[in-house]
C-alpha positions in Angstrom: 56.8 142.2 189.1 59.7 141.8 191.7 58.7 138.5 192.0 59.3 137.0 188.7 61.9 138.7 188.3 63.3 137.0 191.2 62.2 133.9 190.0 63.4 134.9 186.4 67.0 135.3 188.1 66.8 132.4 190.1 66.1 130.6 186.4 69.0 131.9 185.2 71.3 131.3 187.3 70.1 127.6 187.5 70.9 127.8 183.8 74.4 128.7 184.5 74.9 126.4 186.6 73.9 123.1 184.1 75.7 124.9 181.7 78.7 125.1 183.7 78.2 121.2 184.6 77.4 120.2 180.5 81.0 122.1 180.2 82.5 119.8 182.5 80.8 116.7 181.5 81.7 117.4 177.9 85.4 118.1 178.9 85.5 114.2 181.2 84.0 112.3 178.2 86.2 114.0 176.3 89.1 113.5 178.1 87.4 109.6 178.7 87.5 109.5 174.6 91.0 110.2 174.0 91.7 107.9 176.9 89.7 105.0 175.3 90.9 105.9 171.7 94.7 105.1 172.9 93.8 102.0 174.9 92.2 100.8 171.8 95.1 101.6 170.0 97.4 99.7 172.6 95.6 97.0 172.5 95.0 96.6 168.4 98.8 96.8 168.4 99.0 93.9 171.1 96.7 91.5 169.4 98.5 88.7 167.0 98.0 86.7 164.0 94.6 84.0 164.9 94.6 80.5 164.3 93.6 81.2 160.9 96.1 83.4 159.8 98.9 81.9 161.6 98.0 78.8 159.3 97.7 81.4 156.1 101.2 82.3 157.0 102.7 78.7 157.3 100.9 77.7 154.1 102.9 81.1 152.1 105.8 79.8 153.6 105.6 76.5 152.8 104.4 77.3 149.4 107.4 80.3 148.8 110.0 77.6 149.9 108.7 74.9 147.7 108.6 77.3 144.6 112.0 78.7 146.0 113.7 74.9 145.9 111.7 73.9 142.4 113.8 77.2 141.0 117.0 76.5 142.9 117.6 73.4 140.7 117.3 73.4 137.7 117.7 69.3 137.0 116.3 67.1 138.9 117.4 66.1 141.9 116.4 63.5 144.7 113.5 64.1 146.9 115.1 63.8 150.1 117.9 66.5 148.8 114.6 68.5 147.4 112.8 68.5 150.8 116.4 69.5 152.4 116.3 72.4 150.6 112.4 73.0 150.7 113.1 73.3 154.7 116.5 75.5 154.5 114.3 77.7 152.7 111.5 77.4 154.7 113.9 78.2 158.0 115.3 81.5 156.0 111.9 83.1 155.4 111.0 81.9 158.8 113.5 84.0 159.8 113.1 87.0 157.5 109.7 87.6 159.1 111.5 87.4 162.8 113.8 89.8 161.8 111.3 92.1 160.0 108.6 92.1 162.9 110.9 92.0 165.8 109.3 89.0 167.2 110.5 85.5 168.8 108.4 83.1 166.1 106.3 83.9 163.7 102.8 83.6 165.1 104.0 86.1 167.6 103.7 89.1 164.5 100.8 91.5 165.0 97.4 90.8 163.1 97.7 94.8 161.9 100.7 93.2 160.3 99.1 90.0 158.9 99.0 91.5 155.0 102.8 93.2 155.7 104.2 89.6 156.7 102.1 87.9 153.6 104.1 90.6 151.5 107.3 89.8 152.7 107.0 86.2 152.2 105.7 87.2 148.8 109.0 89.4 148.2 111.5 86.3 149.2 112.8 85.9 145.9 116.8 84.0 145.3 117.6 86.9 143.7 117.8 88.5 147.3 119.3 85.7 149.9 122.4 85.9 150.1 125.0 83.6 149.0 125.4 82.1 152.4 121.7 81.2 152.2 122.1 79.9 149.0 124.5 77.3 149.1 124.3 73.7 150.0 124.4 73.1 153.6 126.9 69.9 154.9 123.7 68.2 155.3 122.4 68.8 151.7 125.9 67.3 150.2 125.6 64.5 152.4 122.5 63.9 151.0 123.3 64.8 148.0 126.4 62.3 147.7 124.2 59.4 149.1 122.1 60.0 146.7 124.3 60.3 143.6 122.6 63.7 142.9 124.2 66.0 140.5 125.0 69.6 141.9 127.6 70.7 139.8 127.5 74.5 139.3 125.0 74.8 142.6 128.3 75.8 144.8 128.4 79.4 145.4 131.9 80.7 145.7 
């Protein structure tokens, strides 16, 4: 009878002892969780726009500056004045998303940010540049004198 219980003992404390160990295990892939978790974090928040949506958010832009430009004038006006404006525009939303993304060009914005950024080009309205960003540049005049374009009433004071 001394025997097993000796032996039942010895079982027991064998017991203990992978118990202890599953503690510790359990705490280290714990601790090996939490430390994965926030590299994964780190690095989703590193990671910017692909190929694909870098070209998603040129085409917005493109498109937003062209429906921009087609609302700026009213009349029609010459292409090359047009496609002046198309690109201030273009440059100015450019911009916005810089500014908005803290970033030094636009592809550099990151892809958890990719529908933000399509928002914000969405959002670019004339109703909300400012009157500096509105006006014709030296360049557009030129153009627009050598063309003979009309833009009476497109000066912003």
């Amino acid at each position: 009878m001394s025997n097993q219980l000796l032996e039942l003992e010895k079982t027991l404390e064998n017991q203990l002892v992978l118990v202890k160990e599953m503690r510790l295990i359990k705490s280290d892939v714990s601790k090996m969780k939490e430390e994965i978790t926030k590299d994964v974090q780190e690095l989703r928040d590193s990671i910017t726009l692909n190929r694909h949506e870098g070209a998603e958010i040129q085409s917005a832009v493109g498109k937003k500056a062209w429906d921009l430009a087609k609302e700026y004038f009213d009349h029609k006006v010459s292409d090359d004045l047009f496609l002046a404006k198309v690109g201030h525009f273009r440059g100015i939303i450019y911009k916005r998303l810089k500014e908005t993304f803290n970033v030094p060009r636009y592809y550099d914005i990151r892809r958890i940010d990719f529908t933000r950024a399509k928002q914000v080009i969405e959002i670019v309205s004339l109703s909300n540049l400012k009157d500096y960003q509105l006006r014709l540049t030296a360049r557009q005049k030129e153009i627009a004198y050598l063309n003979a374009d009309n833009v009476d009433g497109l000066e912003i004071v």
